[in-house]
Every structure is written in C-alpha cells, then in structure tokens.
N, C-alpha and C positions, 0 to 999 in steps of 0.2 A: 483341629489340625490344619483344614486347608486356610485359617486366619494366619496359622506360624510358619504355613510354607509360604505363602506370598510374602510378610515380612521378612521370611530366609531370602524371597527373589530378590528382595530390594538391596541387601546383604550383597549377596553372588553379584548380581549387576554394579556396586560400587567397585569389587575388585576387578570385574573384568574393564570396566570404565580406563579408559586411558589417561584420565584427569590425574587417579591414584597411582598410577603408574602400575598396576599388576597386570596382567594377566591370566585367563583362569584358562587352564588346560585338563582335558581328562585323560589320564593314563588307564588304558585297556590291563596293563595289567596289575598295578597297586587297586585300580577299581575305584577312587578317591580321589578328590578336586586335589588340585597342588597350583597354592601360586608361586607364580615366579618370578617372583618380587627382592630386592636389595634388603638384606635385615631378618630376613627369614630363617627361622634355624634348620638347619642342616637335618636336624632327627628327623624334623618333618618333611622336607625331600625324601628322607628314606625311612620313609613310615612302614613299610614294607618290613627293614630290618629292627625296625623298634619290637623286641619281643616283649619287652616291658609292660607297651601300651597296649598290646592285645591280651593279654594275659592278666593283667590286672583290670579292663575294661576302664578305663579311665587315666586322667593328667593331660598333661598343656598342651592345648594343639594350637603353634602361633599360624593363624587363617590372618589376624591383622587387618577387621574390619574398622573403620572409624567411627561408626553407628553402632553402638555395643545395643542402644536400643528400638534394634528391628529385629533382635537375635531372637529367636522360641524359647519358652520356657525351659525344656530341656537343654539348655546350652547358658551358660552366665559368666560374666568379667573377671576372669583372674583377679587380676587389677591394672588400673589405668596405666601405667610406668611402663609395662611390662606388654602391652597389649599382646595378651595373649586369653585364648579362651579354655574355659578349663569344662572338661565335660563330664556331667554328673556320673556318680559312682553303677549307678543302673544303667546307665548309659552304656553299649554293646558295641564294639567294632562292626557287628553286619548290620543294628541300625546305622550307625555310619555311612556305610557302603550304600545302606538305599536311602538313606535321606537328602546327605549330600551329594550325592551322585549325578553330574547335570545329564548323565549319558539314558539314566534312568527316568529321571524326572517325568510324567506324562508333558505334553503337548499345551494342556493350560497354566501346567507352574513355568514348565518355561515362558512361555508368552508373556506371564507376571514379570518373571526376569528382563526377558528384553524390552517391556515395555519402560525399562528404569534407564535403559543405556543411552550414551549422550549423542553418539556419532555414528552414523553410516560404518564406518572401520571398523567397531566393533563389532555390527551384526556379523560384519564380514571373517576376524578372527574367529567368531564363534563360529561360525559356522565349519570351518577348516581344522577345529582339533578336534573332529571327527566324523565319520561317515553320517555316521545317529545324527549329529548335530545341525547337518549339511544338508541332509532329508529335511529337517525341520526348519530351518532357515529358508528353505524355498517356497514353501507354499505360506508358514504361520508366522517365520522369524520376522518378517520385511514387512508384515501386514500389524503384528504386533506393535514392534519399531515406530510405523506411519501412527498408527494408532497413540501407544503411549506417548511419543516424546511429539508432534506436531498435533495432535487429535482430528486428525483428520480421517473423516469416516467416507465411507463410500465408494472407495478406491480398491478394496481389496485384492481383484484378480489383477491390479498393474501396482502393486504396492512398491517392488523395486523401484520401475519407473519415476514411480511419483517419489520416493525419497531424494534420487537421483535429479530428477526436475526439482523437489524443494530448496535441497542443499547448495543446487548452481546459481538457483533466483536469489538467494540470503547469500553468496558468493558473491555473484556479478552486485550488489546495489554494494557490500561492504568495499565492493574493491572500486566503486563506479566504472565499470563495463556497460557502456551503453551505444547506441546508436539509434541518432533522429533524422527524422527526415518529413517534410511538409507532407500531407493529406490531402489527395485531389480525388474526385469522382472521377470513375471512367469514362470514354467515350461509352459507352452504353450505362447511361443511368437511367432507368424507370420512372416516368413520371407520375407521381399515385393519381394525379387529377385526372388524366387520361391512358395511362396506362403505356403510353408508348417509348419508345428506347431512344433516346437523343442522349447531344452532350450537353450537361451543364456547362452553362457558361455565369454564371455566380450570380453575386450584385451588381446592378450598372447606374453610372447616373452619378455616383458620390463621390463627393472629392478626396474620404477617407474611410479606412478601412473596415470593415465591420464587426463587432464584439460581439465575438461565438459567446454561447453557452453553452456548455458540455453536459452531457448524460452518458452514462455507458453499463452495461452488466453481464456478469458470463457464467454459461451455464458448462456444466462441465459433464459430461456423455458416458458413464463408466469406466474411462478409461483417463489418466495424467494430460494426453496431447491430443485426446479426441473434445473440444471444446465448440461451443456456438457463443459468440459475440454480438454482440447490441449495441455500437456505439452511434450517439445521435447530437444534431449539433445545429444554432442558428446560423443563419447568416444574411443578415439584412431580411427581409421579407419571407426570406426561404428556411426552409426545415431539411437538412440533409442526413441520411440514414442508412447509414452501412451494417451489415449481416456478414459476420465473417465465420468461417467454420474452418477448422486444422486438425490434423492429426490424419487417418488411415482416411477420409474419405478424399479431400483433396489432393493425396498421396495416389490414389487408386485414379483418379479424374485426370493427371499428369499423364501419370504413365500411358493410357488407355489416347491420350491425345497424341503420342510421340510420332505413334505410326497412321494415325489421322492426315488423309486431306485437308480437313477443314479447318486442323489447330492453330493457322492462325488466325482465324475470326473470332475463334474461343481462349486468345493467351490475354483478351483483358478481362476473363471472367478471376486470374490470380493476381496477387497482389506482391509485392518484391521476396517473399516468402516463401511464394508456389502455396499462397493460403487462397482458397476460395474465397472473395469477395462478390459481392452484391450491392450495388448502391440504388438508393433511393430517394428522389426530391419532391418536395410538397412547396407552394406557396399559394400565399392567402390569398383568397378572392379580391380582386377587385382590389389590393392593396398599393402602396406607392411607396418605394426605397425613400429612408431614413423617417416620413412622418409613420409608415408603420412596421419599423423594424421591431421583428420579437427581441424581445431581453430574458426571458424565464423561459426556458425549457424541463423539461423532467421526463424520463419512461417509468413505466410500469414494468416493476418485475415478474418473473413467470411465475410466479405465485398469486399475481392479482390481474394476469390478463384473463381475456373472453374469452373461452376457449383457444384457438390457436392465433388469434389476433394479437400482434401486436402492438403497441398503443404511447400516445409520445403527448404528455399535453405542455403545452405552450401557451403564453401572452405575448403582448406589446406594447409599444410603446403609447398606440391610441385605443387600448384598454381591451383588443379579442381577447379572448380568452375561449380555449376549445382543448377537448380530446379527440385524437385523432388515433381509431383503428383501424388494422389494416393486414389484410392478406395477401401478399402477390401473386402464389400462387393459385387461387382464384379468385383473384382481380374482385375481393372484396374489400370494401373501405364506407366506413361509418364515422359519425361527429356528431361531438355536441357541444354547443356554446353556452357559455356562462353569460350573466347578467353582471355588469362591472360598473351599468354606472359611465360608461366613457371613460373609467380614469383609469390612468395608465398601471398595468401589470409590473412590478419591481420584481420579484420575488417570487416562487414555486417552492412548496413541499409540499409530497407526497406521505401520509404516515405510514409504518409497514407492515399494517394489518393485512389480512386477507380481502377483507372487506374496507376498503384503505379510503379516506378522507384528502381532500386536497386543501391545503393553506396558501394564502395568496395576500401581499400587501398591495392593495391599492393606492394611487396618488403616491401621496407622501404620510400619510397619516392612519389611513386603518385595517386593518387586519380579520379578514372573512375566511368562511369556512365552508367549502364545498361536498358536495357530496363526489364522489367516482363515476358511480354505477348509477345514476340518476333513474327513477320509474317513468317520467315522460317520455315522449316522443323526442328522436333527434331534430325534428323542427321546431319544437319549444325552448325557449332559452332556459337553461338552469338556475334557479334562484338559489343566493345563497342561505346555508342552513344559520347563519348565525354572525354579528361584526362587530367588533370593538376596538377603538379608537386610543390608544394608547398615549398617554401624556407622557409627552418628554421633558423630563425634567432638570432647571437650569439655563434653561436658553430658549427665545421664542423664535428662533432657525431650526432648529431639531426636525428632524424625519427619519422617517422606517426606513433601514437599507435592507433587511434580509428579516427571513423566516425560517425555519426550520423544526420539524416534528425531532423530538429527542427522545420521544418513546409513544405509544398509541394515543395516551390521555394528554401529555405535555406540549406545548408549544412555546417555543425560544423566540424572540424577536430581538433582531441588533438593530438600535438606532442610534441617534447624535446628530450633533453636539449632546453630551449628557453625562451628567457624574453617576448616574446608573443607568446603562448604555443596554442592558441587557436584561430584558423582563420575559419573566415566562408564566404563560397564560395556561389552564389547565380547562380540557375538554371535554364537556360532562354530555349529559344523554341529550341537556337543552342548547348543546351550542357552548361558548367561552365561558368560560368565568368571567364577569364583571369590573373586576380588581384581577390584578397579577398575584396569580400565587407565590411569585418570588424574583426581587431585584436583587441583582449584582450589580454592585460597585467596582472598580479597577486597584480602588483605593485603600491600601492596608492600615490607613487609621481612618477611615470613615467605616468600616464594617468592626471597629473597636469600639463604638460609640462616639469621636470625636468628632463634631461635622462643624469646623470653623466657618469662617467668611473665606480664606482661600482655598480650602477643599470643594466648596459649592462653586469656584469659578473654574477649577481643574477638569473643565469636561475635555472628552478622547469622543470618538464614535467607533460604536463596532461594525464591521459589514461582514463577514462569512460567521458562520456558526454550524458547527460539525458536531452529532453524536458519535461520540465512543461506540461501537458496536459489541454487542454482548461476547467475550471471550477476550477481549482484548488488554494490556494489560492497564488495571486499570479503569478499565468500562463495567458497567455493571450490568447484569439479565432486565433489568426495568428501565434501564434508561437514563439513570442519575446522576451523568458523568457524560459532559460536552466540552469540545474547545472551542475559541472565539479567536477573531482576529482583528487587530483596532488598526486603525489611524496611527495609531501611537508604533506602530511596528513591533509589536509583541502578542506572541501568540499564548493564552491562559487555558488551564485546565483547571474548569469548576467542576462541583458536586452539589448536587441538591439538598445533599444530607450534613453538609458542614456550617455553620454561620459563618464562613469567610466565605470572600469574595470570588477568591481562587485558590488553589490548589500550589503550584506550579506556576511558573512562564517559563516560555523560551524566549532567550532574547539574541540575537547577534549582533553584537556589540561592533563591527565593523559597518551595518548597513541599516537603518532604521525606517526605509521606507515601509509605507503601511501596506498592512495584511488585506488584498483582494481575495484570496480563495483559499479553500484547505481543501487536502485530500488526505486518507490515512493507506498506507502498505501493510497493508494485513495488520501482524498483531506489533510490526516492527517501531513505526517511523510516522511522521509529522513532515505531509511536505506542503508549501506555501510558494503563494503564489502573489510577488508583489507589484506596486504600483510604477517601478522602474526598472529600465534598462533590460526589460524579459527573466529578469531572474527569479529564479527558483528558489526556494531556502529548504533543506531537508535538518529536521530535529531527530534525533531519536528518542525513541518512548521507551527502551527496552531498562529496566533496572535490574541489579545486581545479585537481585531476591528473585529475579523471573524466569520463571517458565521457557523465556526464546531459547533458539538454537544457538544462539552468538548473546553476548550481555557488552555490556561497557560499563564502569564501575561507576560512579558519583565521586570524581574526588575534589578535595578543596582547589587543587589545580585549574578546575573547568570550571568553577563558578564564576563569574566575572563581578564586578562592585556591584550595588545596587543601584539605577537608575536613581538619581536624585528627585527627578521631579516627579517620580512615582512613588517611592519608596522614601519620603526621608528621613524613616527609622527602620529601615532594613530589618535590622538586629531581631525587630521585634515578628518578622515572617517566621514562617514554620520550616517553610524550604525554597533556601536562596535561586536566583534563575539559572536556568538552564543552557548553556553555552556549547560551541565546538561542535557544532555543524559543519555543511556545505554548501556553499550557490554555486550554481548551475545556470550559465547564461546559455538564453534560448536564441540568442540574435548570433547567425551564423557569420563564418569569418570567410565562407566558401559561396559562390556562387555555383547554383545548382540547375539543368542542363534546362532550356527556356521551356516557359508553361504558360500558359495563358493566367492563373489562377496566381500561380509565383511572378508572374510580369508585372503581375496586376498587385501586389503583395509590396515589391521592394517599391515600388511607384508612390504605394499610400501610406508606407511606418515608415520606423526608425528605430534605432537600436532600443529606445526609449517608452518602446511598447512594456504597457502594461501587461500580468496576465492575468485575464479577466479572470477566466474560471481553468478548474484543473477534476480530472475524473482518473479513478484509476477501478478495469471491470470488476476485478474479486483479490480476495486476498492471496490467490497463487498468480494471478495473469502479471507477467511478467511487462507488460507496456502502459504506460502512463502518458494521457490527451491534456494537452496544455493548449486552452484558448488566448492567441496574440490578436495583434490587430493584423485583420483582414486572411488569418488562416489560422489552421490547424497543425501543433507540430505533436508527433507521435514520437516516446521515445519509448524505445523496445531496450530494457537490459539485459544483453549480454556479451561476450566477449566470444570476440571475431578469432582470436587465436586456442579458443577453447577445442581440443583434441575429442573432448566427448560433451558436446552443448546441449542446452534443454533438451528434452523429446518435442519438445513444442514446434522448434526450428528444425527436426530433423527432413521436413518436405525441403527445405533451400538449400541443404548440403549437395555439394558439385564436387567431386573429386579428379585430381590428376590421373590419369590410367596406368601411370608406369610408378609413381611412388605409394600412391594411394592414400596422398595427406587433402588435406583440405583444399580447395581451394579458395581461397577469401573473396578475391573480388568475384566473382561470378553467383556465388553463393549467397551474399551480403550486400552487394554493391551493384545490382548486374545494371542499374538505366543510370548510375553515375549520380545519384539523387540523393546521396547521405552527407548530415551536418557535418562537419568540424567546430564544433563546440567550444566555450572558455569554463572552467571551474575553478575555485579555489574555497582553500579550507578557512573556517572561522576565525580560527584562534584566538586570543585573549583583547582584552579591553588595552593591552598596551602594543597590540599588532604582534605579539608572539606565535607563532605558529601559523601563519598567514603564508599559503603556498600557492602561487596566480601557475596554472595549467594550462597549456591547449592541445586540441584534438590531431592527433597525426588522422591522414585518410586513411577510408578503407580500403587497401591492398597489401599485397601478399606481402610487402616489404618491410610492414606494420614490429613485427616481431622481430628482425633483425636489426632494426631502429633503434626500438624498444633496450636492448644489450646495451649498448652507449650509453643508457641514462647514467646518471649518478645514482645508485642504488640508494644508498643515504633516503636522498630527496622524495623517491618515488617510491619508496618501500610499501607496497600495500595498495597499489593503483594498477590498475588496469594498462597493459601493454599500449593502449593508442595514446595516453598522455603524456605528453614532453613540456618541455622546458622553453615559454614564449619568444625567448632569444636565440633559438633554431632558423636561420635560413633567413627569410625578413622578416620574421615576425616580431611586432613593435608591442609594446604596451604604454598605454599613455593611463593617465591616471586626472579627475578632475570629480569637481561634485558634482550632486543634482541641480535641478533646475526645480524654486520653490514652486514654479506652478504645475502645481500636483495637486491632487485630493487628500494626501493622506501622508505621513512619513514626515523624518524631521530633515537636516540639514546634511548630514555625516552620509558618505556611502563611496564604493566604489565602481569603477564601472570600465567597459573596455571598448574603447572609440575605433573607428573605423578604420587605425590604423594600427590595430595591433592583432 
C-alpha cells in the first residue's frame, strides 16, 4: 500500500502542477479532492449531490490524470478518449474519502507529493486550500519541495529560504542579471610570510599584466545565506587569498559596528556587500617577477584539508612547486616542496579523494604524480610517485597544455598540435599506466575507422578539460563524462564509455576563438572562457528530458551547419552542435573610481585580454571569478531591481525610510566600482538572432529606463540592459588579430568606442 500511495503522490502532484493547468483543492465539506480544471464534468463538482455514485460504490470519477500509469491497483483507465477513471466495484466512497484525501494523507505521502511539484507556486497554492495543509507546508512542504525537485540535502531548517535563493539564482543567469566589478585586497592584507597587516601593492617591475589562476570553493553553514568562501588566485610571484563569510554573522558584525567608535578602522574588514572579507598574501622566497611567475594554482577542499588548515598548492614558471597550509588565526603556516626537476609547472590537478593525489605537467612533455599528505619532513623535497611522457601524435611541435583528474583513478591530459589531443592515463596502486587507457580524436570519421593522409594533418590542441560532476546532467557517479576545450573554439562533451570521439559540441558560430578555460553552474550551464576580446561564452547543458528547474527544448532551429573542416559528413554524428548561447564581454565601457591595482590594470591590457582561467565556488554560489590580464573580475548575478533578492545579498540592502523600497545605488553600488558591461546573443550561423546589449549603471533610475525599452527586443533580460545606440554609445564592429594562440578568423568584438 505505501508503493500505491506514493505513485497516487506522483498522480496528485501532476494535477496540482501548474504545467496541467489544474489545481487541486480540498473542500471541508464534500471531504474529497476536486480539481478545477476546464473539461471536468460537472457531477464531479458535485459529488456530494451524485446519489448514484454513493449508492452504488462505484462509476466515472473524471480526476484527468495523464499518467494513467502511476494510478493504484484499486483504481484503472476507463478509456483513453474519455480520460476518465473508473473505480472498482468494491471500491467504497469512505475509502475514497481516506485515500484521496490530501487533508488526511499523513506527513510522509504528502512529502511524496510535493516532492513531484515543479514550482515554488505550487507549494504555495497547497499550502492555502487549507489550514491542515498550511501546518504541513511550513516545516515538511518546503523541505520536501528542496529535496524532491533540486536534491538538495542539508538545508532543512531554512528550506524556504533556500528555494527562494535557488529559484532567484536560475532567474537572475536566465534573464542575465548580473553585476561585476574588479577584485582588490584591502588595505589590511595579512601577510602569511610574516604575519603582519600591510597593503598589497601587486606585481611590480613588468611591462604586462599578469595571468591569474583561479581556485575557489564554498561551504555552506546550515543555513541558504550563511556560507564560508575560499577564493584564491596568482599573481605574478604572489598567491592572494580571500575568506569570505555572509549571511547572520556579518549581518550581526554590522550592526554591532554602527554604534562603535572604532568602525571605521573595521569597514575594510566588509566587502561592497557588507560580506566579511579577509585577505591573504604569500610570495615565494627569494623569487623575481615574470622568471618566476606561478601559472598553476589549486586549494584543497574541506574534505581533504589538515585539520583546520587551509591549503593552496601552486607551481611556476621556474618549476617550485609547493603546498602551502595555513591558519591565521593561529599564525600557523606549513609547506612542502616538490622535486620538478627545474622544469616549469603548466598545469595542477588535485583528484577528489579524501586522501587526494596531485597531477602536474611538467616542461612541455611529461606528466607526474604527486602524493598530498607526503610522510617526510617539510624540509625534504617530495619525490614524485610516478611520470609519463606522453607522445603527441602528428606533429613534432606538440606539448601538454593541461591536466585534469576526471575521477580518483583517471587522468585526462590536453595536448597539441595533435589529431588525438586528448589522452587519459589511468592510476593504479604503482603510479600511471604506461600506455593511455584512452584517446580521443576531435574527428567524426577518424573515430569510424577512416584515418586518411588529411585527417593525420587535421591536428587542433586542447588546453582546459573539465569533469562533469557526479549529479549533473549528463555526468556520471565514476567519472566518465568530461568537457574539453580546443584551439578550434569548440567546446565537446566526451564519455569514456562510447567509442566516439565526443558526445556533443557546442559551437558559436558567430565567434570561433579558442577555448582557454571552462567552468560548469551547477547542474545548468557551460561557461568558457576565450582567447579574445574578455569574452565569456555561456552554453547551456540543460535538455528537454531533465531534471532542471528551467529546460530549453533541442530544436532543428538552434542547430547551426556543421563545421566543415571538422565535420565533413556531419549527417553521419549522432547529435548535431549545440548553438544559441551568450558572450559576455568582461572589458568594461566605464571607468571605475582610481585604484592602484586598476591604474595599474588599464596601463597593461586591452580590450583584447584573454581569459585565462574562470572559477565558480559551488553549484548554488551565485558569483563567478574570471582571470584577465593583470586582475580579477567578479561577477555576482543578480538583479539590482529585484523587490525580494537572494538571502545571500540580504547584508547590502539600504532602504529609503519614508517609502521603504530599495535603495539601489547605496546597496549595490556604494564606492562607485561596478562594470557596465556588453552582451549579445548567439544566434544562427546566418547572424539571426544576434542582439548586441549594454549595461545601463547601477542606480536608482535603472528601472525607469528599463520602461522605454522596446519590449520586443528585451523581452526576457534583465532591466540594466539597453540598446547600444542610447546616449553616445557607439558600436564598431572589426575582426581579430591572427596573433593569437588559438581560434580562427570570424568574431566580434566591441572597441573602445562603443
């Protein structure tokens, strides 16, 4: 019986679902579900007066499920035509009453129920056609809700909350709501080498800027907006590390300063947020700007630090390689160096054991295997456990750009030039495997068996490589399922389990430079980070079959041709490329209020910055770290006119005292430091659908603006983006410049005068 009530929940939650259009109501006094729904017969409104139906125990009851097969044995299909449900002749109107009954139901079938529903609205409806229902909606409904439809455990006692934060973060990225702004340390940064409180003053000495490496991750504290942050980052010689914590403690820390003396010696321990921030700088001994600038950064998650230490290891360019723990709060800090050899560090992965291994390309050709937790003394260098030399094959230019663990035993390596760019090494109790357990090709008839004379000259190179994370859609519990990103400007999804090459691509047929970085948004999105002009590319992963809270269908409309010189029998793929994206340009159009660090920033780039690398902390943190040349931009999504914004941002809300609405610029804007940004939408390979945007500022005037647009145009965007022929703003349009690493000829981009 409780297998045929829960497929009854599944039942109950379709009609209440707002997708079907019903709604399900309990009347107190028929005592029996009624939906009330278009088509419904009438008798059954007034079941009450059916003396028929009570009297004989049986005939049509139209409920007008569309799953006839989640219905209990006790209940079966009229017939299909007719959808109606006819119930068996033993069948009793007071079973009725207690079966169907949501006002009866205990506390676990309904949970079954609302864990099927699609939308926040509906917990909400349920909850309101009745007292019973309303009781149970507050403590089980919302917690069910988080549970079922996002799987998100942990949360229980703020489960409102956290749906409330989910539904706004899968909001603000659908409608792009965002707001960036460059990353500086404070005047009081910690220095771990000595412990003492100065201002970072950066890199010095170079004539250009220097290529962060990003790491970040977040732990989340019982609560949606009570969170700790770990975001860590190179910069020439130095290591910079910020500790961010939000929700009720830097909320409690505010207030508690208001009627302080001394707050303001303490308003730079918050950050434009009123988040508690912390920063922290390390540089290497005895080093010198640009011969030993780090390139590979990585932390450790809390699941694999030393007790309360936390731990960030890094290479360079003249081959350190070290862990570095570290407590500030008692000024404890420990390291260990690796044995390299002198040859330069490319590359970091960490695998995600608890007991976690480090991977690391050296030079340009081989690929070692480190231990973590080493048994020696931090005075002894650490040897590595195991190295192999990867032949690239196709070209005697070929070298390692990247590494990557894609599950405890796998290791992914992207190299090139090479018509199989992508080899994964498997790691056993002795160290690598010898031979690659498995190449990938790019090429959809070289993985058919066809390997001519010009497929063997058709090399690409890969540099990022990203696991899927287990949950994701798509990714699998063991690992078996990674993206890559080439030279070629297409980003693929392989499987270790298929004999093709790839899976999928995503391609944006408007911009073709090559793929420097990936990051994934939870279970949503593919976002990339290319070799020009700061742009960003955002995919979506979500299909029509999935799980997400939001989908987008697959239609023949968004496929775009297939690349010719990748593809030159398309026909014969499985599943054509992936199209109708965003970029997202990181190069601002606003000059923001002088900094030493941004002085020092527009002095060394150009619009023309690459981005190196990109981090984003977990699948709910609503901010994504994009490394340009010579800074850090942060972009936080959400929308500045939102009436009720994450819980996350609730520390920066400033309100008017006499209307009690928001205030924006005080709240969002307060040191005058946020981007004005350019976007535009992918569209087709014949420039359909191609929307060039830019960023209105943040103030209060944002949303009266916003009214003027052409609705048409902006339908589904966030109130700050307007139309670039506003006021002076120019748009020019030209290509790239071939001296690049990677990408083809084709692209757009937005010059200094637009």
């Amino acid at each position: 019986m409780g297998h045929n009530r829960v497929c009854w929940g599944g039942v109950l939650a379709k009609l209440i679902n707002h997708g079907t259009g019903a709604e399900i109501t309990c009347n107190t006094e028929d005592r029996l579900i009624r939906p009330r729904k278009a088509g419904v017969d009438n008798n059954t409104r007034q079941l009450k007066k059916n003396r028929d139906f009570r009297k004989s125990g049986g005939g049509p009851l139209s409920i007008t499920p569309r799953d006839t097969k989640l219905l209990p044995p006790w209940l079966k299909s009229h017939s299909d035509s007719s959808q109606q449900l006819e119930l068996s002749s033993s069948f009793s109107i007071s079973t009725l009453s207690e079966m169907a009954l949501l006002c009866n139901l205990p506390n676990e079938i309904l949970s079954q129920v609302t864990g099927y529903l699609d939308r926040p609205s509906d917990v909400l409806h349920l909850s309101l056609s009745s007292r019973r229902l309303y009781e149970f909606a507050k403590p089980d409904g919302w917690k069910a809700f988080l549970r079922g439809r996002f799987g998100l455990l942990g949360l229980d006692l703020d489960a409102r909350n956290s749906v409330h934060g989910l539904t706004t973060l899968y909001r603000n990225w659908d409608r792009k709501a965002l707001v960036a702004r460059y990353l500086e340390p404070s005047a009081n940064t910690t220095n771990l080498s000595t412990w003492e409180r100065t201002k970072w003053r950066g890199p010095q000495g170079q004539t250009m800027g220097y290529q962060p490496s990003i790491d970040s991750y977040e732990e989340m504290l019982g609560q949606w907006a009570n969170r700790r942050e770990v975001l860590a980052w190179s910069a020439g010689t130095h290591v910079v590390v910020r500790v961010k914590e939000t929700g009720s403690k830097p909320i409690k820390a505010w207030e508690a300063l208001q009627d302080s003396e001394s707050a303001i010696g303490h308003l730079e321990e918050f950050n434009d947020y009123k988040h508690l921030a912390s920063w922290y700088t390390y540089k290497i001994p005895r080093s010198s700007e640009g011969r030993d600038d780090i390139t590979a950064l990585k932390l450790l998650r809390p699941h694999q630090k030393d007790g309360e230490l936390d731990a960030v290891a890094f290479g360079s360019a003249s081959g350190y390689l070290s862990l570095l723990s570290f407590d500030p709060e008692r000024h404890q800090r420990k390291g260990h160096l690796y044995r390299t050899g002198h040859r330069s560090v490319g590359s970091l992965s960490i695998s995600p054991s608890s007991r976690p291994l480090m991977a690391a390309t050296l030079g340009d050709s081989s690929l070692s295997l480190f231990p973590i937790k080493p048994n020696n003394s931090p005075s002894a260098l650490v040897d590595s456990l195991s190295e192999v030399t990867p032949i690239v094959p196709g070209t005697r230019d070929g070298r390692l750009w990247s590494c990557s663990f894609i599950s405890n035993e796998q290791v992914a390596v992207g190299l090139g030039p090479s018509y199989e760019p992508i080899q994964v090494y498997e790691v056993t109790p002795t160290g690598f495997s010898s031979e690659p357990l498995r190449k990938f090709s790019p090429d959809s008839k070289f993985w058919t068996g066809e390997r001519d004379d010009w497929l063997m000259r058709s090399n690409t190179s890969v540099y990022p490589v990203l696991p899927i994370t287990p949950g994701s859609h798509g990714g699998s519990e063991t690992g078996h399922v990674f993206l890559s990103g080439g030279y070629d400007g297409i980003i693929r999804l392989h499987d270790m389990r298929s004999p093709r090459g790839f899976e999928t691509l995503f391609w944006d047929v408007t911009n073709d430079s090559a793929i420097y970085s990936l990051a994934m948004q939870g279970l949503e999105r593919v976002v990339a980070g290319t070799s020009m002009h700061s742009m960003l590319k955002v995919f979506d992963l979500r299909f029509s079959s999935s799980h997400a809270y939001h989908y987008i269908p697959f239609s023949s409309k968004m496929g775009p041709k297939e690349p010719k010189a990748l593809c030159p029998e398309g026909k014969n793929l499985k599943n054509s490329p992936v199209s109708g994206g965003w970029n997202l340009y990181l190069s601002p159009r606003n000059h923001v209020r002088n900094s030493n660090l941004r002085a020092s920033y527009y002095r060394s780039s150009t619009p023309n910055s690459p981005i190196y690398s990109l981090s984003i902390p977990s699948a709910t943190s609503p901010s994504l770290y994009a490394g340009v040349e010579g800074a850090v931009v942060s972009v936080d999504f959400l929308s500045i006119v939102d009436k009720y914004p994450d819980p996350v941002f609730a520390s920066a809300i400033n309100r008017f005292p006499d209307t009690g609405e928001i205030d924006v610029k005080s709240s969002y804007n307060p040191f005058d430091n946020s981007l004005n940004l350019g976007m535009y939408e992918q569209g087709t390979d014949e420039g359909l659908g191609m929307h060039l945007v830019i960023q209105d500022g943040v103030g209060t005037g944002v949303e009266k603006n916003a009214k003027a647009r052409d609705y048409a145009r902006f339908k589904g965007l966030d109130e700050r983006w307007k139309d670039p022929s506003d006021g002076r703003n120019k748009r020019t349009r030209g290509q790239e410049s071939s001296a690049r690493r990677g990408g083809g000829e084709r692209g757009v981009f937005l010059g200094h005068g637009w």
